[in-house]
N, C-alpha and C positions, 0 to 999 in steps of 0.2 A: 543667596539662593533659597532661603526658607519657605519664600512664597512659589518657589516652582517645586520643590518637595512636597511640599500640602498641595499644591494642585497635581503633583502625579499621583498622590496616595488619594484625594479623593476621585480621582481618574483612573481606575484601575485598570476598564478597558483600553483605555488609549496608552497606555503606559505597557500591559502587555502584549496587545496588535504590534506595536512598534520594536520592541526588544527583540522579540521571539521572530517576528519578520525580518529586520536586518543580523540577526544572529542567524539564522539558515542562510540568507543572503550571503552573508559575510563566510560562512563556513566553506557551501561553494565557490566563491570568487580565491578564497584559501588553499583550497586543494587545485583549483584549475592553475592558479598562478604558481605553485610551486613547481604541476607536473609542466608548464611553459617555461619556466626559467630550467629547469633540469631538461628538455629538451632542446633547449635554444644553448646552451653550453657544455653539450657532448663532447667529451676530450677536448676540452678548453686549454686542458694544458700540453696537448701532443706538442712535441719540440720542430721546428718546420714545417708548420701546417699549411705555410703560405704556400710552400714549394711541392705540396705531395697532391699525389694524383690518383683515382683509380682508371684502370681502364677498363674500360666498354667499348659497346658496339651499339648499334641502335634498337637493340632489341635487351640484352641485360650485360651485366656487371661480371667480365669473369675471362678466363684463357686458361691453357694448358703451362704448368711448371716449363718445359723446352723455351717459353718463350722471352722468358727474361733475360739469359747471357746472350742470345737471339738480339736484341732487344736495344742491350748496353752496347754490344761491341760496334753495333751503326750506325747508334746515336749518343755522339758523345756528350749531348745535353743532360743525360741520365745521370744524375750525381749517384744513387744508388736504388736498390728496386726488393721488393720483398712479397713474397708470398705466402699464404695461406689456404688449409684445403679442411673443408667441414669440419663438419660439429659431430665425432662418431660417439655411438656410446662403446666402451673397451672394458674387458673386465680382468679386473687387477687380483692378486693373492699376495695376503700379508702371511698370515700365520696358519695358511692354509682354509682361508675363509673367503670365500669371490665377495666383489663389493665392484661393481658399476660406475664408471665415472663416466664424464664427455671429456672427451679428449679432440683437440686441435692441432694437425700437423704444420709446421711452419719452415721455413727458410731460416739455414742456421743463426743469418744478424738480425733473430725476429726483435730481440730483446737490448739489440743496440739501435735499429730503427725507429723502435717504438719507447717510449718511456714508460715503462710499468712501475711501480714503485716495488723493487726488489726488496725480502726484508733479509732473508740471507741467501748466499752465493759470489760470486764471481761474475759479473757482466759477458767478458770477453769470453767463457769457456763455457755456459751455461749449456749450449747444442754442441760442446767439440765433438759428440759422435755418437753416433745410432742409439748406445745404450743409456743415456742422458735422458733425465724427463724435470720438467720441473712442476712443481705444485702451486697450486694456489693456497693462500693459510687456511681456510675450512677444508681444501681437500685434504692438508695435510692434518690435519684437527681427525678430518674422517677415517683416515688408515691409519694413523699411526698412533691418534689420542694425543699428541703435541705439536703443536706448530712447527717445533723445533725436530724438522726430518730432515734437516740435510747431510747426507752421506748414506743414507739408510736402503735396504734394496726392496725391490717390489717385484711379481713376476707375472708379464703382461701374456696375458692366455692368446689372445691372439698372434703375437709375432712369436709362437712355437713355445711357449711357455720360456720364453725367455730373460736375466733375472736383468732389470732394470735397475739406477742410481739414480738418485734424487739430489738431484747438481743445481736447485735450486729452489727458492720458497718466494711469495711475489702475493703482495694483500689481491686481497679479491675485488675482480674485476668491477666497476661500478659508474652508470654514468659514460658507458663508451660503447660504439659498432661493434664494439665485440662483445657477444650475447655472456651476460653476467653468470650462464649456467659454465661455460667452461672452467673444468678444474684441474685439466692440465693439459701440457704444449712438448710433444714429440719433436724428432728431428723430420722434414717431410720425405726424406728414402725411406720412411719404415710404414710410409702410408701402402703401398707395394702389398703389404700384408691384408688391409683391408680394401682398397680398391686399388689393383695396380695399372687399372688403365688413367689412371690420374699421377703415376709415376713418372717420373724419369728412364725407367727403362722403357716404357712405350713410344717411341720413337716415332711412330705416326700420329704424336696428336691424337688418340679416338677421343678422350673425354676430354673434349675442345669448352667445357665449363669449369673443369674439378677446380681449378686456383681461383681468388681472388687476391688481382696485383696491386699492390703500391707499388708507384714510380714517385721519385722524389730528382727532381730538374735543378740545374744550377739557378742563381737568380738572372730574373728577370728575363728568363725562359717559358716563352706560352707554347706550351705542350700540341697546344689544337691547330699549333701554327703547319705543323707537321703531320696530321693526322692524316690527310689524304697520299703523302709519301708511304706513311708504316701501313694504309688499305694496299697500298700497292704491293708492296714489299710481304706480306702478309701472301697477297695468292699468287706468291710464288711455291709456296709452300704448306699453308695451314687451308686444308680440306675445308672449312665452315669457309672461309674466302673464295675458294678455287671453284666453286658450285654455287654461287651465291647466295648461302643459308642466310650469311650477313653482308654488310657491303659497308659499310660503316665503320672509323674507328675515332670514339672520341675519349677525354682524359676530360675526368670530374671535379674538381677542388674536393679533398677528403671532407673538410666541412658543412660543404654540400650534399655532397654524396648521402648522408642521415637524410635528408629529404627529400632526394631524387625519385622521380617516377622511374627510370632507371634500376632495377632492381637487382640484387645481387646473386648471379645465380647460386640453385643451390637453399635461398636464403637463408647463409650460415651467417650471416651480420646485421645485426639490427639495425632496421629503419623503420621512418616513420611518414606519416602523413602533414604535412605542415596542411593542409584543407580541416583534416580531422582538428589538429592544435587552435584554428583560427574559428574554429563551429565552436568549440567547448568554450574556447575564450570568449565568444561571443557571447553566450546563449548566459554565463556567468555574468558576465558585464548586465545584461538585459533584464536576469533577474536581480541583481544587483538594483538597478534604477528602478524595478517594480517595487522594493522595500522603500528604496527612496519617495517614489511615486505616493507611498500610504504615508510615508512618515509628513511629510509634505501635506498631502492635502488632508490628513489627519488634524493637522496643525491650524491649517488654514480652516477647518470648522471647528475649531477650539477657541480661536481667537475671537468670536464671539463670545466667547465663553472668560474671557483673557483680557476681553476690550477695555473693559470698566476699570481694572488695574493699571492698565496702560495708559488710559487717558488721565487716572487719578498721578500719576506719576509725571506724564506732562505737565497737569497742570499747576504741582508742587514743584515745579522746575528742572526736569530734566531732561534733556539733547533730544533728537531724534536718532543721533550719532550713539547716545549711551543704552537708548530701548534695542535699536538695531543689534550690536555689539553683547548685549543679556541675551537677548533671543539666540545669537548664533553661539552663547558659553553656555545653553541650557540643551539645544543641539550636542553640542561635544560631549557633554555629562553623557546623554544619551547616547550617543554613537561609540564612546569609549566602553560602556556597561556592555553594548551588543558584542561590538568587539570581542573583548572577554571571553566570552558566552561563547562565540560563534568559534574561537581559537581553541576553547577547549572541544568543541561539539566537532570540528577537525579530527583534534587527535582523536577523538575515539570514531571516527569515520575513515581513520587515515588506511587499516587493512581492505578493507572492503575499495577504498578509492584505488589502492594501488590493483588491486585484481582488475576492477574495469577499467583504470586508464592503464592496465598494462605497463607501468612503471614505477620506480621505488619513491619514494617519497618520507620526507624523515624533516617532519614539520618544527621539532622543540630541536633536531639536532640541526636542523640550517640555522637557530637563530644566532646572530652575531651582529654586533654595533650598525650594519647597514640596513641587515633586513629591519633590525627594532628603530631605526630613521623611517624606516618606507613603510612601516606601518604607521607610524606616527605622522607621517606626511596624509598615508589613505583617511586618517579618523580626522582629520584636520580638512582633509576635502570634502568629503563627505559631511561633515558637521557643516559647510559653507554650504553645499547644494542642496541640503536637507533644509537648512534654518535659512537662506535667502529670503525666499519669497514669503512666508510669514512673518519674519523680520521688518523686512520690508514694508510691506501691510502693514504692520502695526507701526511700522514708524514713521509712516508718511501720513495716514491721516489725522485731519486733526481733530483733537480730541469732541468738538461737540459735533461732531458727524457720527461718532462712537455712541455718542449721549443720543441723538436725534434716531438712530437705528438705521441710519444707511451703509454703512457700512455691512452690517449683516445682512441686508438685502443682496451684495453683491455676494459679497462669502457664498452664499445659499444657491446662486443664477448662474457662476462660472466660473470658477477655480476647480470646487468638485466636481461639478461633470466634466471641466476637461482632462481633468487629472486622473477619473474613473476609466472616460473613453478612451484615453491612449494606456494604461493598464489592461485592459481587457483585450486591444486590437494585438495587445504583444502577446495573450493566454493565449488566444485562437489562434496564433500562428505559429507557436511553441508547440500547441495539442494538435495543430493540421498538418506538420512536421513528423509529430512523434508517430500519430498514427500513419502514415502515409511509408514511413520505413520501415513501421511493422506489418502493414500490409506486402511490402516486397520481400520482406524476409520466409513472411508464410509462403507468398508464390514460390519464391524459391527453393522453399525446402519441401515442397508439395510438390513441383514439377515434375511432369514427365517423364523420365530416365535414359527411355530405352530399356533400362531392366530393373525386374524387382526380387526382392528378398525379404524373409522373414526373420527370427531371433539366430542372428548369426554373431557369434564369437571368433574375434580375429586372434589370431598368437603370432609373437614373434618365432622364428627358428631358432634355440637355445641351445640345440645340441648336434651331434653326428645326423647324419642320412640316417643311419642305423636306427639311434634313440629317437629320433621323427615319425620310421615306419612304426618302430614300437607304438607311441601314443596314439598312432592312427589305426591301429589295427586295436588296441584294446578303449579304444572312446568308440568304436564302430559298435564292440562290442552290448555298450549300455542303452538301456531300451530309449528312454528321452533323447537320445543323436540320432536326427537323420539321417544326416550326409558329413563328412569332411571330407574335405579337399587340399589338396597340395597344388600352389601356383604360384608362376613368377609373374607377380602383379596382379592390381585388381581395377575395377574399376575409380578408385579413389586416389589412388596414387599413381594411375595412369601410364603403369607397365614401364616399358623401357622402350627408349627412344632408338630406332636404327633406321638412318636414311638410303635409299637407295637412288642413284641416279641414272637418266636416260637422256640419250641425247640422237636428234633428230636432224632433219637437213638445216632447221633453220633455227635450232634454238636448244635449251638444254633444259630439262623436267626434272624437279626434285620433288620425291615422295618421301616426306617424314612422319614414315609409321609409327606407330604405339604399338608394343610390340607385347603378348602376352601367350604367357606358357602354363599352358591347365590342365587339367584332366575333366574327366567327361562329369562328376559330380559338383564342379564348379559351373558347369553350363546349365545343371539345375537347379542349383542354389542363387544362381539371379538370375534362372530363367531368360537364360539369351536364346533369342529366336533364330534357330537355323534356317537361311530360306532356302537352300541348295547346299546338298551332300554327294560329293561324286564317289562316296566312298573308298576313297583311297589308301585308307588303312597309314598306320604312322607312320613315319617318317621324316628324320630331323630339319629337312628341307619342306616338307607339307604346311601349308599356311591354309583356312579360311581370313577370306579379308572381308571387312565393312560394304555395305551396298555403297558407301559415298566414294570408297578404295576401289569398288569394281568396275567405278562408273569412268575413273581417271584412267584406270588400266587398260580398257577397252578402248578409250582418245587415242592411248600411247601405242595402239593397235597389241597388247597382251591379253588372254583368259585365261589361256595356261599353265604356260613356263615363261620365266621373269630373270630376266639376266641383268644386274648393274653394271654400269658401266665403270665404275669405282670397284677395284679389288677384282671385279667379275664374279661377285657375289649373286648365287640364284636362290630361288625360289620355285617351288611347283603349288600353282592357286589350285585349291580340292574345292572349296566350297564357297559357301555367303553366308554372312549374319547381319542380323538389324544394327543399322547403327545405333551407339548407346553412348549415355553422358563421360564422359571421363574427366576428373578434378571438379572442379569446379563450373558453376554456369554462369560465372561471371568472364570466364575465358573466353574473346572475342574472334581464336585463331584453332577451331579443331584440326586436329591431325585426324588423316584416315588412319582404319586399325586391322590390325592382322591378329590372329589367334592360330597355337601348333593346341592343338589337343592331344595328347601323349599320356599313355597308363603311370599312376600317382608313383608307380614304383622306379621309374626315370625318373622324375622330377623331383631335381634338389630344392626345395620351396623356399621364396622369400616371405613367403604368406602360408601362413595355417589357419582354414576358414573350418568352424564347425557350425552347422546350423540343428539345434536343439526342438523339441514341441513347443507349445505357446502355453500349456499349463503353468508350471512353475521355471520361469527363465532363469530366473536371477539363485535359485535353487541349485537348476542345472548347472551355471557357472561357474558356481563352489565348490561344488564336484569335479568337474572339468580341471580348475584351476588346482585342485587337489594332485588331480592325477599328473601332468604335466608337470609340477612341481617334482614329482616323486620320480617322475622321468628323467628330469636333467639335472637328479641330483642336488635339488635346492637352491640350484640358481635366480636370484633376484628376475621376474619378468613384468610386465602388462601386456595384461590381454583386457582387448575392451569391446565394445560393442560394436557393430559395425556403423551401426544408426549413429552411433558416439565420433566414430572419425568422418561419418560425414558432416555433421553438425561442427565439427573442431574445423573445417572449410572457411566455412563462416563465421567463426569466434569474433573476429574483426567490426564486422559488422553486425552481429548481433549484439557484443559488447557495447558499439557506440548507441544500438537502439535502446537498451536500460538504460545507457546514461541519459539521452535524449528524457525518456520515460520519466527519469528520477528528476530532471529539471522541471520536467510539466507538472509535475505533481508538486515539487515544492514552490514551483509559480501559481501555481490555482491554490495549494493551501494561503500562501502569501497573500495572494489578489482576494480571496473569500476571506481572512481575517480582515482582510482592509477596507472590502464590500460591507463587512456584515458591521462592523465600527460606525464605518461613514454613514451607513445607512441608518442607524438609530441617534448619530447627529443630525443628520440633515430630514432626517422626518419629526426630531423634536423641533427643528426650526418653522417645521409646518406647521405644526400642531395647530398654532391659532387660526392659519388658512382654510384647516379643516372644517375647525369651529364654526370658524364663519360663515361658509358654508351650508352645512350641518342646520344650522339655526335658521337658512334663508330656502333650507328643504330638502336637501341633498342627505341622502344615506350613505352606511358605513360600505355598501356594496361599491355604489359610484367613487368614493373616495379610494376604494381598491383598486380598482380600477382606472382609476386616475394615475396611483403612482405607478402600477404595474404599464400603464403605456407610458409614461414619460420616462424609466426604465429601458422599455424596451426600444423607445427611440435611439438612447445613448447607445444599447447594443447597435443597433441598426447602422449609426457611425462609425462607434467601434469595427465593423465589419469590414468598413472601407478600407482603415487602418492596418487589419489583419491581411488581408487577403493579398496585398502587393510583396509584405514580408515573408507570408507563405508562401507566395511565387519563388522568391528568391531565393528560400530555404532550401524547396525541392530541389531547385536546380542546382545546386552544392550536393544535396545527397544524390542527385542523379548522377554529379563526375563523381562518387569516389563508390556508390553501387551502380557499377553499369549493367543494370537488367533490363533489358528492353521489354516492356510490358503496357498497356493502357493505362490512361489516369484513372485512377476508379473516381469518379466525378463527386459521389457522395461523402469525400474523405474532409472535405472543407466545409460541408452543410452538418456533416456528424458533432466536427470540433466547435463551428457556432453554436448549434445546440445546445452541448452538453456546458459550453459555457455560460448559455443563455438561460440555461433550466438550473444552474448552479446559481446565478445570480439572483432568476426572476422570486427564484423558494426561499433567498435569503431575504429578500423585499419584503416578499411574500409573510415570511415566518415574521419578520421584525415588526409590519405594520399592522396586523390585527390587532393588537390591543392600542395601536394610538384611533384605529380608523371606528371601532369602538366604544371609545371613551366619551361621557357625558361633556357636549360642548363647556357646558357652565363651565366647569374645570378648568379652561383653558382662555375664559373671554371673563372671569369673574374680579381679576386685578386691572383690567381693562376701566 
């Protein structure tokens, strides 16, 4: 290998283009394939995965606790069944210090269902009764300073300050549907404390979502064989059937269920997108073969450079079989050095990777005997797809073709411009992707509302009614607060759901309001438009509803007074407001919306809204955050922006748009290191063309001009290239943001561009001084 050492050290360019290009390459294709293989074996090791089930309905993932001894006693296919009820935050006292954890209530056999890796306890007694909690080992690390917390008491502020036992410790959750932040699992009768319409005492069903079920079936029992018996069986009894909120009931494979469009309601369990998993794996893979793509045709303008060796080596007697076989061992030198490089330029990209892909990644601690085979398999393929086709080359001609200069005639006519044009058609449609999602994200976060707001601070509720009215009567006080407000719900988390129904000669009408409780400084703090005030003064039955609620009300012949036909639930309609965005505008199904406006001194708040001047915001917050604190006694809180939780809406898809972003940019760095290389081989292969030229009348202008259009023709192909991939791109991000909105037409002429002006300047910059240079120069060993 001596002589490919002196040709990389007197190549410096080509030797760095190539490294540095499949070492980003390779780093990407490293973090994507980790977070794929850690997606693609989420509790790989659940015990009976074949046999368990969630159930749903055709709209999400979820039922009421009542319905699983419901459930079992029907169907004796049920081998057994377990539940689950959110993700609460709960605040615990050790030594008279609160400390915030998230806590999960569950079904007492949660921990003989499922397989946690216990590290101490008892299995069978871990839930035997109410005051039993078990920890995870950092929660238990966080209260207590030792792992070792079993037997020890804690006293849970919510269920009456009462003193809880720690009956068990279990490593921390990782790699499973059950979101990695929970750090401890109640028994679920003690949920009652925090939402009791999700209990077992509520005997009608009202929170027809609070649980997610596992069902686990004998074998060789298909759960869906029976779905439409338990739809039946179901509106006998369960309201969301009897009114046909759902009509549906199906049972998910638990394996499945991680990438189900199906979602969980609540989403108190992690899922994912298998579309999102198959974009990043792609787009990986793609810049992956653009490094390939330079190292390749790198090569293949080298080998002019490489000929003379090769043919001298022929002609001293050796193979075609032995030039091939060098060529693809001087490949692997190279592909194993990026390697390297790109493994280490991982780890230190591994925090930043896990933020935007949203998942843990732990690249030095997955390695073990298989993964270090499957890399050695990639650098081994890769060295074969990289060294092929200049291998090949160089070992199929024979050598006085090398001597006579045909060879470099083709080198120079079609290896590298194909190799250029299908590299560029992949930039434009990487960069008419990237921007084309961030043009939807701006519409979206710019759109419309229905209502607006200024520097609003949202608080959680931390203490008594008492200590609430406190803070709001003295933050009213300071001159920077405009307004705050006490309500239950806002527009962002889209109030609380209450349906009410009506039924006619021929059919039966369900109205599922959004339901929210304010006071009148909340109606000016996002400026919702009243269009009709009967003024009817308060009253716990007093609703204004939505113009789109007054328009169904009036069908159902109502403007007044509103009597359900469920419970016989009424309502008296006082006024109208604009309809306004609620959750997200990617939600395809609005609910109409009702508002009680009621004085802040009723209203227990789930929402504390302050909106400050626009001087010093971030100022006033501190202050704010000061006060509030001193209020509930130093209780751990956030308070965030408002602009902040709308934005966290979107995190989803604004996260895949950086990453999209951070591939286009290390594809154009990759593609312009491999542009601007090629190009100062392939215009030394000109050189004497020019010459010739040059000597027969031609100036340095026309020779500019020359390469710059023969350039922009390979763009012009390239474009053909690009544009069917950016077809198909959009349409992948069209299913997973569904914003209906225009093509902005200019979003694929921008990405040619910016491709075309990146490459024509590289041309451009590389060839003034060949275009020139004194002919004689180049025609004088002629």
């Amino acid at each position: 290998m001596k002589t490919y050492f002196t040709f990389l050290q007197r190549n410096k360019l080509f030797t760095f283009v190539n490294v540095i290009g499949l070492s980003i390459s390779l780093m990407f294709l490293l973090l994507i394939t980790h977070m794929v293989t850690r997606q693609l074996t989420v509790d790989k090791d659940m015990k009976d995965a074949d046999r368990t089930y969630v159930l749903a309905n055709e709209i999400w993932a979820g039922g009421h606790i009542l319905l699983g001894d419901k459930l079992q006693s029907r169907y004796p296919e049920i081998e057994d069944w377990c539940a689950v009820s959110g993700s609460y935050e709960q605040f615990v006292r050790t030594n008279d210090q609160p400390v915030n954890i998230q806590m999960m209530f569950v079904r007492e056999n949660f921990f003989r269902f499922f397989n946690f890796h216990l590290l101490e306890g008892n299995p069978e007694t871990l839930l035997a009764n109410e005051n039993n909690i078990v920890l995870t080992r950092s929660c238990a690390i966080k209260l207590f300073g030792t792992e070792h917390a079993l037997g020890k008491t804690l006293i849970e502020q919510a269920f009456g300050d009462r003193r809880c036992t720690v009956s068990g410790i279990i490593e921390d959750i990782d790699n499973s549907i059950f979101p990695s932040n929970i750090e401890a699992f109640s028994l679920h009768k003690n949920v009652r404390y925090v939402n009791w319409s999700a209990s077992e005492e509520n005997t009608h069903l009202g929170n027809a979502a609070s649980c997610i079920f596992f069902l686990r079936f004998h074998p060789n029992v298909n759960p869906n064989d029976k779905a439409d018996d338990i739809a039946r069986f179901f509106k006998e009894f369960f309201w969301i059937y009897q009114y046909d909120s759902v009509k549906e009931v199906l049972f998910i494979p638990i394996h499945e269920f991680y990438f189900s469009d199906t979602l969980a309601a609540g989403a108190i369990l992690n899922q994912y997108s298998l579309k999102v998993v198959l974009i990043f794996l792609t787009i990986g893979v793609l810049i992956l073969f653009m490094a390939i793509f330079n190292y390749t045709s790198m090569s293949i303008a080298q080998t002019s450079y490489r000929a003379k060796e090769m043919a001298t080596r022929r002609l001293l007697g050796s193979s075609k079989k032995s030039i091939f076989w060098r060529m693809i061992a001087e490949s692997f030198l190279l592909t194993t050095l990026a390697f390297v490089i790109g493994f280490l330029l991982a780890k230190a990209a591994e925090p930043t990777a896990m933020e935007l892909l949203h998942t843990r990644l732990d690249i030095v601690g997955d390695l073990n005997p298989f993964t270090l085979l499957c890399y050695l398999l990639l650098i081994t393929v890769l060295s074969l797809l990289s060294g092929f086709v200049p291998a090949t080359l160089l070992s199929q001609y024979n050598p006085l073709d090398i001597v006579k200069g045909t060879f470099r005639r083709k080198t120079k006519t079609l290896y590298l411009r194909l190799l250029n044009i299908v590299q560029n058609g992949l930039t434009i449609a990487m960069l008419g992707c990237a921007i084309y999602l961030s043009v939807q994200i701006y519409r979206i976060l710019h759109a419309p509302l229905g209502y607006e707001y200024g520097h609003v601070i949202h608080y959680p509720p931390m203490g008594s009614d008492q200590k609430l009215q406190l803070f709001r009567q003295e933050a009213q006080k300071l001159p920077f607060v405009k307004r705050v407000s006490f309500a239950q719900g806002t527009p962002i988390d889209g109030g609380n759901n209450d349906s009410m129904y009506f039924t006619s000669a021929d059919s039966t009408k369900d109205l599922s309001f959004q339901t929210f409780v304010v006071d009148s400084a909340f109606i000016d703090i996002f400026h919702i438009q009243i269009t009709e005030d009967r003024h009817a003064g308060y009253n716990p039955k007093n609703f204004f509803v939505s113009q789109s609620a007054m328009k169904d009300l009036r069908q159902l012949g109502f403007t007044d007074f509103v009597r359900s036909d469920r419970g016989g639930y009424t309502m008296n309609v006082v006024g109208e407001f604009k309809d306004f965005q609620i959750r997200s505008l990617l939600m395809k199904d609005p609910h109409p919306l009702r508002m009680q406006i009621a004085p802040s001194d009723s209203i227990s708040p789930w929402n504390i809204l302050v909106e400050v001047r626009d001087e010093q915001p971030e100022a006033y917050k501190k202050q704010l955050d000061q006060l509030y604190s001193k209020i509930i006694d130093g209780y751990p809180f956030d308070s965030e922006w408002y602009d902040t939780l709308v934005q966290k809406i979107y995190e989803d898809i604004t996260r895949m748009n950086h990453l999209i972003l951070i591939f286009t940019c290390a594809a154009l760095v990759i593609s312009l290191l491999g542009l601007t290389a090629m190009s100062i081989y392939f215009i030394a292969q000109r050189k004497r063309d020019i010459a010739v030229r040059k000597v027969f009348g031609s100036d340095s202008r026309s020779e500019m001009l020359r390469l710059i259009k023969f350039s922009s023709a390979s763009l012009a192909v390239s474009l053909l290239i690009g544009l069917p991939l950016m077809y198909i791109g959009i349409q992948q991000i069209d299913k997973i943001v569904t914003y209906e909105s225009s093509f902005p037409w200019w979003v694929p002429v921008a990405a040619f561009l910016i491709v075309a002006l990146i490459s024509l300047a590289s041309v451009w910059l590389i060839s003034r001084k060949t275009v020139r240079e004194n002919p004689v120069l180049n025609l004088k060993t002629e």
